[in-house]
C-alpha positions in Angstrom: 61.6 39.3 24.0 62.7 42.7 22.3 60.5 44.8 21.0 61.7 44.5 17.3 60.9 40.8 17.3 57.5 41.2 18.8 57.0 43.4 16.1 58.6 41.4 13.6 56.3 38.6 14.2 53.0 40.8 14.2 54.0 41.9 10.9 54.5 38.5 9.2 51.6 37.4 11.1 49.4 40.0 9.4 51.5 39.1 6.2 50.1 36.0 6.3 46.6 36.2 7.4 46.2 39.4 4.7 47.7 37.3 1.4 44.9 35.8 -1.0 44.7 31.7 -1.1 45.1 30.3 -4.2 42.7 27.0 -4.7 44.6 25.5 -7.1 41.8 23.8 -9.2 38.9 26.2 -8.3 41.4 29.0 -9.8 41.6 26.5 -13.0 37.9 26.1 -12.9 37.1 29.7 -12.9 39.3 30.5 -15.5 38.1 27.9 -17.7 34.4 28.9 -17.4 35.2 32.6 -17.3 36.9 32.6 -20.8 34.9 30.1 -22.5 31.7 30.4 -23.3 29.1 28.5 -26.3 29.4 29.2 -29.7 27.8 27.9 -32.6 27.0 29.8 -36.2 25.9 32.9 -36.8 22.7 33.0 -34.2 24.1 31.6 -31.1 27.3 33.0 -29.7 29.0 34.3 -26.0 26.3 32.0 -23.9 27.2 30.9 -20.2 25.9 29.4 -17.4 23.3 27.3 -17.2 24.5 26.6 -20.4 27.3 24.1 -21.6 28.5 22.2 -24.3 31.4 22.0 -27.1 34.6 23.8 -25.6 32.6 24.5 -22.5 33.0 22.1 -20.0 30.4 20.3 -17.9 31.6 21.9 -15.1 30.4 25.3 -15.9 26.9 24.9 -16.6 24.1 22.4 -15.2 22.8 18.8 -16.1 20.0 19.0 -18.7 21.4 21.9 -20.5 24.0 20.8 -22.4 24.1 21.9 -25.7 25.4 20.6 -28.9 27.1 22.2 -32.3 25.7 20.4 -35.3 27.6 21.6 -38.4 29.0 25.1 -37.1 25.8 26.3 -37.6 23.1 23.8 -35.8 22.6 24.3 -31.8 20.4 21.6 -30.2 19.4 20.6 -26.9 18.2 16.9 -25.4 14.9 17.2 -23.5 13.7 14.0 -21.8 15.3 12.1 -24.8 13.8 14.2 -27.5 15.8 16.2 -29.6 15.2 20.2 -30.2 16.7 23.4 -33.0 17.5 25.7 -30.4 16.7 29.1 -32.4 17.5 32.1 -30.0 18.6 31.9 -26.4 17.7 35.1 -24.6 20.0 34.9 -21.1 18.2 37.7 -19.2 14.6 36.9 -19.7 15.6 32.8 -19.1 14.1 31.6 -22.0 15.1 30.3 -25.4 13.2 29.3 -28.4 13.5 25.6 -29.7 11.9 23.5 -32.7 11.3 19.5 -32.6 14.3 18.8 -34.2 12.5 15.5 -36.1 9.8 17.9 -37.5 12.5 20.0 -39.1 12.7 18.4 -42.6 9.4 16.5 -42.4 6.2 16.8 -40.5 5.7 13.2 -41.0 8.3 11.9 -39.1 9.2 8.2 -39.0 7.6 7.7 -34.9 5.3 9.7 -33.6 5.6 11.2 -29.8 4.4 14.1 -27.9 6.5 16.9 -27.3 7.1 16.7 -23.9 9.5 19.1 -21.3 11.9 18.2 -17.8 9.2 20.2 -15.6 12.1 20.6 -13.5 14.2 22.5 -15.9 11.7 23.9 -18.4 8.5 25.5 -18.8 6.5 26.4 -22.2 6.8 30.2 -22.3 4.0 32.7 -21.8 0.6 32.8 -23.3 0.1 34.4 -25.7 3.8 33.8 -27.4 3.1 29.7 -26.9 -0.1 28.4 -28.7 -1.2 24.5 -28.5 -0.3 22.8 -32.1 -1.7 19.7 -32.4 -0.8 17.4 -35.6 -3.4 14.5 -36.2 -2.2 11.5 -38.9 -4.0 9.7 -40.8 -7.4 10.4 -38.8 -10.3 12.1 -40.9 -12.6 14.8 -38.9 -16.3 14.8 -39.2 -17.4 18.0 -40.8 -19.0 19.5 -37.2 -15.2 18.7 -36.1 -13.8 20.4 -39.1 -15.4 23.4 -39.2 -14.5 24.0 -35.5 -11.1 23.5 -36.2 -11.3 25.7 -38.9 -12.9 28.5 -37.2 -10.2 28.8 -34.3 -7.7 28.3 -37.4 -6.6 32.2 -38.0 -2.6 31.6 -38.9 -1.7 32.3 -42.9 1.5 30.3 -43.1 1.6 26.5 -43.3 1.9 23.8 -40.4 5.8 23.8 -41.3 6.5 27.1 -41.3 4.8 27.1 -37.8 6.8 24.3 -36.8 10.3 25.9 -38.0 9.4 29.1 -35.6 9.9 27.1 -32.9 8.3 27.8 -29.4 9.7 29.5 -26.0 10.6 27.3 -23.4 11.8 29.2 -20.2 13.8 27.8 -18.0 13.6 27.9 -14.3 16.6 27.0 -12.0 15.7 30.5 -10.8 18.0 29.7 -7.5 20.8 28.9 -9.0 20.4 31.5 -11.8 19.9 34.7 -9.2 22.9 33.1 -6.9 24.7 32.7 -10.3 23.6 36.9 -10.9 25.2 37.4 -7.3 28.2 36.0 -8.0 28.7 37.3 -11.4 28.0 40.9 -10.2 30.7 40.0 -7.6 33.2 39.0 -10.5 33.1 35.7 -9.9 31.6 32.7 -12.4 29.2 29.8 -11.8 29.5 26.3 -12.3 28.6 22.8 -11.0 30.4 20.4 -8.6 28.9 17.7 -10.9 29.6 15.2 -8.2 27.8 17.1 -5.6 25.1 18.6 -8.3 25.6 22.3 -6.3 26.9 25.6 -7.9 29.8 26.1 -7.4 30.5 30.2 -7.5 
């Protein structure tokens, strides 16, 4: 064989080993989670991954964190069936801060159920930011109780103010958020194979 077609060869070889792949829907994917993120009023805007909801697609964020535009000017959040305000998402601390959505209006809400988190996803946020409110109905306290309850009692604002600040809930998919950081600093975005339930970067 000449020279020139040896050569010829080697250099489309190399062509063709050196070009960038496309992957078709992963391109599609990426673009799609890369140029949309969640919006919702004034409060909540430009959030990503774990995050999804609205115009962003399950895809790009993680089961259990799917959020939800009430109004243009509402975000909530499901959690184990219970519905929460979120207030303030703060991406690089993890956490956000929510309000039982069904204590909003009224404190006396039509059933009564214990706030309760997905351990898996979420954690009450650091003492001393997260203090234990308990709400007792239609139960009367001895005076012994009272005066106990009373003592440890040092807020000035009432039980629904309280309850319209909300709490901090962090959450904790800490390896897919760090291999989401990796992949970010790389240029790339996260998201979910939701069929597989793995990130996808």
């Amino acid at each position: 064989m000449p020279p020139l077609c040896v050569n010829l060869i080697i250099t489309i070889f190399c062509f063709l080993v050196s070009s960038p792949t496309s992957h078709g829907a992963d391109d599609e994917f990426y673009t799609t989670c890369h140029e949309k993120t969640y919006d919702c009023g004034e409060q909540i805007k430009g959030i990503g991954y774990p995050f999804w909801g609205e115009d962003r697609p399950p895809f790009c964020g993680v089961q259990g964190f799917k959020l939800t535009c009430k109004g243009n000017e509402n975000t909530t959040i499901v959690i184990e069936k219970q519905e929460f305000r979120v207030l303030h998402i703060n991406q690089s601390a993890y956490s956000m801060t929510i309000a039982r959505a069904d204590l909003w209006d009224t404190i006396c809400p039509a059933k009564f159920i214990n706030t309760t988190l997905n351990w898996n996803l979420f954690d009450y946020g650091p003492h001393p930011h997260v203090l234990n409110l308990t709400l007792f109905y239609d139960w009367l306290p001895d005076l012994a109780s009272y005066d106990h309850i009373q003592e440890r009692s040092h807020f000035n604002t009432t039980v629904e103010e309280l309850v319209k600040q909300g709490f901090e809930a962090d959450y904790h998919e800490l390896d897919k958020i760090q291999a989401c950081n990796l992949c970010n600093a790389s240029g790339g975005e996260c998201g979910t194979n939701t069929t597989m339930e793995a990130i996808v970067n």
